[in-house]
N, C-alpha and C positions, 0 to 999 in steps of 0.2 A: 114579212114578219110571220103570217101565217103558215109556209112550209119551211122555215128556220134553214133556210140553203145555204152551203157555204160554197168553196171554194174545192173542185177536185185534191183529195190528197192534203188538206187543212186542218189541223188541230181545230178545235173550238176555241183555246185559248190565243191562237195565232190567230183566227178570226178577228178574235175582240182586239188587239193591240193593233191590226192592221183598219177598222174601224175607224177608230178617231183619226189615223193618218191621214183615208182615204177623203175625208170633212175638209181639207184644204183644198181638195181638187173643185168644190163647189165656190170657189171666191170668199170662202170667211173669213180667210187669213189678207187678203189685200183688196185693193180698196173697188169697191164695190157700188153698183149702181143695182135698181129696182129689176133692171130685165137679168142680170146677171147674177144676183146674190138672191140665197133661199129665202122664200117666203116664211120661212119655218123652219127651226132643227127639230128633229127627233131621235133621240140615245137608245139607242137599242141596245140590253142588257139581257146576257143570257144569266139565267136565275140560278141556274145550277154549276157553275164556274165556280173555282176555288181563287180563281185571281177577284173575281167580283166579290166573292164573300171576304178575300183579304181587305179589299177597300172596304166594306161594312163595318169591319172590325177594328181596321183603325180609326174610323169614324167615331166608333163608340169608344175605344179609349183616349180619344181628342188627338191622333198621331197623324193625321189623313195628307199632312204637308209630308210626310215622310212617305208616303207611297205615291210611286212612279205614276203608275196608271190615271191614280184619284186625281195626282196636281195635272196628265194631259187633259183632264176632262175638264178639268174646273177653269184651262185657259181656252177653250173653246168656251164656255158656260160664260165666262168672263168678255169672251168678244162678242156675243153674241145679245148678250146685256149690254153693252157700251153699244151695239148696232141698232137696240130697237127689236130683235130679232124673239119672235115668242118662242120657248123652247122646254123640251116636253122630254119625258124617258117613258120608253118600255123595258117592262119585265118581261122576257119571253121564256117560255119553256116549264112555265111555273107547274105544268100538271105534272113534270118529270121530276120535281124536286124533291128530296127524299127529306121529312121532319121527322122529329121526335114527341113522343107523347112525353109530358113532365115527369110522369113517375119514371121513366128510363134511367132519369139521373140520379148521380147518388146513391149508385147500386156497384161502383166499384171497391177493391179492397182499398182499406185505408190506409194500413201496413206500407202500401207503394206508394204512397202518394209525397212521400217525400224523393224518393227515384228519379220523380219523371222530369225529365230534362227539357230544355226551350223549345225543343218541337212540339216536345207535349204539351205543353204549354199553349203553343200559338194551335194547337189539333182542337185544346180547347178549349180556345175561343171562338175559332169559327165552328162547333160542334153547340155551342151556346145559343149560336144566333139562328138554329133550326130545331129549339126547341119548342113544344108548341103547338099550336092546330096550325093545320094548315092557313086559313084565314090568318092567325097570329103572327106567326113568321113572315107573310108577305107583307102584312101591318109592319112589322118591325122592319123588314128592310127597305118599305117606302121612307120607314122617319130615317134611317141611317143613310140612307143616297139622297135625300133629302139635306143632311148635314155635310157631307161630302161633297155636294156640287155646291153648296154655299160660299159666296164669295163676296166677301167684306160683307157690309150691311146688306147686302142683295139675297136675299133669303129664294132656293128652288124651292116653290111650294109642291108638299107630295101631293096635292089635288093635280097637280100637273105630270102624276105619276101612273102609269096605268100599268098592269097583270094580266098578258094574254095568254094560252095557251095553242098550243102546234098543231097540225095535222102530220102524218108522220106514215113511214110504210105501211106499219099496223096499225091506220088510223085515216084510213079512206071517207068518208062517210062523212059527208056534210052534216055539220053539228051548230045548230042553230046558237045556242051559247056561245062557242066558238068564236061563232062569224059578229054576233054582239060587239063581244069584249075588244075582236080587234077594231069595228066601225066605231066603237065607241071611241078609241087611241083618235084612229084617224078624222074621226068626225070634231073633235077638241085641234087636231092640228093645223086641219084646212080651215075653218073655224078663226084661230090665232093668225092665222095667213093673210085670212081675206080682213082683219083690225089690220093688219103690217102693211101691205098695199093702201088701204084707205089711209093710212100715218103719214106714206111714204107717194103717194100720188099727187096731192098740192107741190110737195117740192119741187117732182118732177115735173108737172107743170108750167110752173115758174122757170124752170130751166130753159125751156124750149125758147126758139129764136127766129120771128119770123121777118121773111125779106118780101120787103111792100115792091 
C-alpha cells in the first residue's frame, strides 16, 4: 500500500479492474476452510482514478447497481459477509489527489450552460465530489464507498475505511505520519483477523478426528 506498485507497463485503471479479479485466486470465491481462506479482506482503492470517482458518483445519484466495477466489488463485499470474513478498504494515493476550494464553482459562463452535453454533465459530477478541503472530500468519499459496497441490509461501515498516503520517487524520506496512517489500516485489519480465527477455531476443532 505504501509504495503504490503496479504492474510493469500497467495503467492505473487496469490495475484496479485486475484487483478484484486477482481476490479469487485467495479461495473467496469457493469453498473454503480456515488454513486456506483469508483472514481478512482488504479493498485497495486508488483515490485519484476516474473509474473510482465514477463509482462515487453513482453512489450519490443511487445508480451504483449500474456500474460494472461497484456490482464486482459489492459481490466480493457480499461473499465475504456471508463468510464471517471482516472487511476493510483503503484509500490510497490520497496526498496526490487534486480538490477544489468551494469558491471555484460557479464561476463559469452561464450563457453555456445550456450547451453542455452528457459528458459534461457526468465531468460534472465527478468534478463535484472534489470539491472541498481536503479533509472534506475524503469524508465524502468514505460516506459514498461506504454506500456502494452496501449490500442489502449489510451496511460497510466507513470506520472500516481508512486514507493512506504513498511514498513515491520524489518521496524518499521516511515520513512518520505516513508510516501511522498505513499501521493504523493494517493494525484494524490483523486486529479483525485475529476475531475471524477465534469465530472460526471451535469449528475447526470440532472437525478434527482422532484414531484411539
Amino acid at each position: 500500500m505504501l509504495e503504490g506498485k503496479v504492474l510493469p507497463g500497467s495503467t492505473p485503471d487496469e490495475v484496479h479492474w485486475r484487483y478484484w479479479i486477482s481476490i479469487g485466486q485467495f479461495g473467496l470465491f469457493v469453498t473454503t476452510n480456515l488454513a486456506s481462506a483469508p483472514h481478512a479482506l482488504v479493498l485497495v482503492f486508488d483515490a485519484t482514478l476516474r473509474s473510482f470517482h465514477s463509482v462515487l458518483a453513482d453512489a450519490k445519484a443511487g445508480e451504483v447497481e449500474d456500474n460494472e466495477l461497484a456490482v464486482c466489488y459489492r459481490k466480493v463485499v457480499a461473499r465475504a459477509f456471508a463468510e464471517g470474513q471482516p472487511i476493510f478498504a483503503v484509500l490510497t494515493h490520497v496526498d496526490q489527489l487534486q480538490v477544489r476550494d468551494d469558491d471555484e464553482e460557479g464561476n463559469g459562463d452561464e450563457e453555456g450552460e445550456d450547451e453542455e452535453d452528457e459528458e459534461d454533465d457526468e465531468l460534472d459530477e465527478l468534478e463535484e465530489l472534489v470539491v472541498g478541503s481536503r479533509h472534506e472530500v475524503l469524508e465524502r468519499f468514505k460516506e459514498l464507498l461506504s454506500s456502494a459496497l452496501t449490500v442489502g441490509a449489510t451496511g460497510f461501515p466507513p470506520q472500516h475505511i481508512y486514507c493512506i498516503e504513498n511514498y513515491r520517487r520524489d518521496r524518499f524520506g521516511q515520513d512518520a505520519e505516513v508510516d501511522f496512517r498505513a499501521l493504523e489500516a493494517l493494525d484494524a485489519a490483523v486486529a479483525g483477523a485475529n476475531d475471524y480465527i477465534k469465530r472460526r477455531k471451535p469449528e475447526v476443532e470440532k472437525s478434527f478426528c482422532a484414531v484411539m
